[in-house]
C-alpha positions in Angstrom: -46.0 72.0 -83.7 -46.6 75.7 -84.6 -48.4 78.2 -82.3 -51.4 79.0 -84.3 -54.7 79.3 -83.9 -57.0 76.7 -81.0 -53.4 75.3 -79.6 -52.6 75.4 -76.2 -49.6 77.1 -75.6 -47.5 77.0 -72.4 -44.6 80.1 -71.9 -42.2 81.2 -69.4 -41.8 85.5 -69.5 -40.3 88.1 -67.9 -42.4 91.3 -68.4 -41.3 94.9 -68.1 -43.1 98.0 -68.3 -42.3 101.9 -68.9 -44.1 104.4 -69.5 -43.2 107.1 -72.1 -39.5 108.5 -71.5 -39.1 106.6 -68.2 -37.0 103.6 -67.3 -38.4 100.2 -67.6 -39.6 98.5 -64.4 -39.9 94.4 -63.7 -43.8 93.7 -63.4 -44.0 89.9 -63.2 -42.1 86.4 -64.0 -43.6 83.3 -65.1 -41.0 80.5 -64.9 -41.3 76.9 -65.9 -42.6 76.2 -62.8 -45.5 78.3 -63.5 -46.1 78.8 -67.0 -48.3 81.0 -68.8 -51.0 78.6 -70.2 -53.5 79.8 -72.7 -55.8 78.9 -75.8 -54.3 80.7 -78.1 -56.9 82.5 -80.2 -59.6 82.6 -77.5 -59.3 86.0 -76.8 -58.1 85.7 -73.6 -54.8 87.4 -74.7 -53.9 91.2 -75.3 -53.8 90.2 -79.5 -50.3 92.1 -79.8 -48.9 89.5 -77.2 -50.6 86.5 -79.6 -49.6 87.9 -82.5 -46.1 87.9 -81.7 -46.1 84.4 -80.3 -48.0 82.8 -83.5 -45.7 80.8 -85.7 -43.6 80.0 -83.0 -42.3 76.1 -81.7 -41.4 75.1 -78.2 -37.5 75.6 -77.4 -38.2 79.2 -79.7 -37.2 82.2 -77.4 -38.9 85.4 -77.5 -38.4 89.4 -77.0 -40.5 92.0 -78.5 -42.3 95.2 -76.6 -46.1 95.8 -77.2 -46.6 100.3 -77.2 -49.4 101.5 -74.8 -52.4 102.0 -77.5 -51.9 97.9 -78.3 -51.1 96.8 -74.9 -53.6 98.4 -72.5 -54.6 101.7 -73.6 -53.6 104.9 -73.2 -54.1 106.7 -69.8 -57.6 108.0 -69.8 -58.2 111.2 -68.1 -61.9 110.2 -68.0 -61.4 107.2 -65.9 -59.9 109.8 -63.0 -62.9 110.0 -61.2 -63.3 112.5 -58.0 -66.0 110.3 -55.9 -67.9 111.2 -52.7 -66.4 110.7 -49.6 -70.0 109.1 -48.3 -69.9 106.5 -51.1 -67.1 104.6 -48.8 -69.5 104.7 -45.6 -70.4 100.9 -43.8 -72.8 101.2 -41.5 -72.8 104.9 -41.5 -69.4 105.2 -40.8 -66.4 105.8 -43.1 -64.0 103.2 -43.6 -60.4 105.1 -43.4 -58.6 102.2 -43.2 -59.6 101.2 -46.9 -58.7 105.2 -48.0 -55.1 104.5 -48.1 -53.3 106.8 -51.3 -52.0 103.3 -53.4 -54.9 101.3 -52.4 -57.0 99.6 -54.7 -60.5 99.1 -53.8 -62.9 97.2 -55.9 -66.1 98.8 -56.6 -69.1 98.7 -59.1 -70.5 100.7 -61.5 -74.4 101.6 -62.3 -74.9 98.4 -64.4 -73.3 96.2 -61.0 -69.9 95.4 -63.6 -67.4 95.1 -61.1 -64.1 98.1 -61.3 -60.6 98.0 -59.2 -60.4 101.5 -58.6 -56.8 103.2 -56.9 -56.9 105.8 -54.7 -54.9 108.5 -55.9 -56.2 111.6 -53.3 -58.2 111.8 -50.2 -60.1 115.6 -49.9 -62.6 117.1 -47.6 -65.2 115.1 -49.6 -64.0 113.6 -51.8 -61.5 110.7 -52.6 -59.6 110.5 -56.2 -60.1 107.5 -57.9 -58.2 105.9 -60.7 -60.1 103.2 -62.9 -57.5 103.3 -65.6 -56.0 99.7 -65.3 -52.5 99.7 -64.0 -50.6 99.4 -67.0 -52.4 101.9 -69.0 -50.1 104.3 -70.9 -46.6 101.6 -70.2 -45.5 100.2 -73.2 -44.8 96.5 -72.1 -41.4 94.4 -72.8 -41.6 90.2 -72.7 -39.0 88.0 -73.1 -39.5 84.4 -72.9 -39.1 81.1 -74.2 -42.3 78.8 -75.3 -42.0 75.5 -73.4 -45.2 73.4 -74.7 -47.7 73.8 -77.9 -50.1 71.0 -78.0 -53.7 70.2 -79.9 -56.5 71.8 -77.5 -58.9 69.0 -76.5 -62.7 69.0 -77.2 -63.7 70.0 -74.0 -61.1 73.3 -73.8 -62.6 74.5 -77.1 -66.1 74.3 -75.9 -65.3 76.2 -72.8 -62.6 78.5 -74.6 -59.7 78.6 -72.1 -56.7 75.6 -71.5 -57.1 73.2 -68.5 -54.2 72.4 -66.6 -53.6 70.0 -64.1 -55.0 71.4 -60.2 -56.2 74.7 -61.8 -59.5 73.3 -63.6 -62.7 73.8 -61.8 -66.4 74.5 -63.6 
């Protein structure tokens, strides 16, 4: 059975990321004890990854690299965001502990949508905040092999995402 459209796809993949002119770097491994599984078509997917899986049977292996502008965007200057230092108060106090340069602190925006921002800079008064999302501006390498493509049942349609056994809750 071909990958294709409302199929439920199981993959194991190594990805790698770089970004422009720099050596690639391992990000994450999903190996046939933890598969990727997803409805393919659902949207769920960055399309580029999809797109190179469709067509695709299970013992087929797979390498191909996604650039940043069809992966997850190029690095927005925009979304480096100098925020005030009272904005990370509890109580009337300032958390330092959470003002680490690395962390990532979730946060929200005007409309309440939740953001994972990283700290790039703490100032006087301010703290620099990164909302780009960590692979922005990386063009991203998989390799991988596809280890299942089956019929998705009624039931993942109408929610629009694969059930697998222990990880389906609603």
């Amino acid at each position: 059975m071909k990958i294709d459209k409302n199929k439920v796809v199981s993959v194991t993949y190594r990805l790698e990321a770089n970004p422009a002119g720099a050596e690639k770097k391992h990000i994450e491994t999903a190996g046939a004890d933890r598969p990727l599984t997803f409805l393919f078509g659902s949207g769920g997917l960055i399309p580029a990854f999809e797109e190179n899986l469709a067509g695709l049977v299970v013992g087929n292996n797979f390498a191909f690299s996604i650039d940043a502008v069809n992966a997850y965007g190029e690095l927005e200057p925009e979304a480096l965001v100098d925020i005030p230092m009272d904005v990370f108060k509890v109580d009337g106090v300032i958390d330092m502990s959470m003002l680490v340069v690395g962390n990532v602190i979730p946060m929200s925006d005007r409309d309440g949508n939740r953001l994972d921002g990283r700290v790039n800079a703490i100032g006087g008064d301010s703290v620099k905040m990164d909302f780009n999302h960590p692979l922005a501006g990386h063009q991203l390498h998989f390799s991988g092999e596809v280890i299942e493509v089956r019929e998705a049942s009624e039931e993942e349609l109408a929610h629009g995402h694969a059930h697998t056994p222990g990880m389906h809750g609603h």
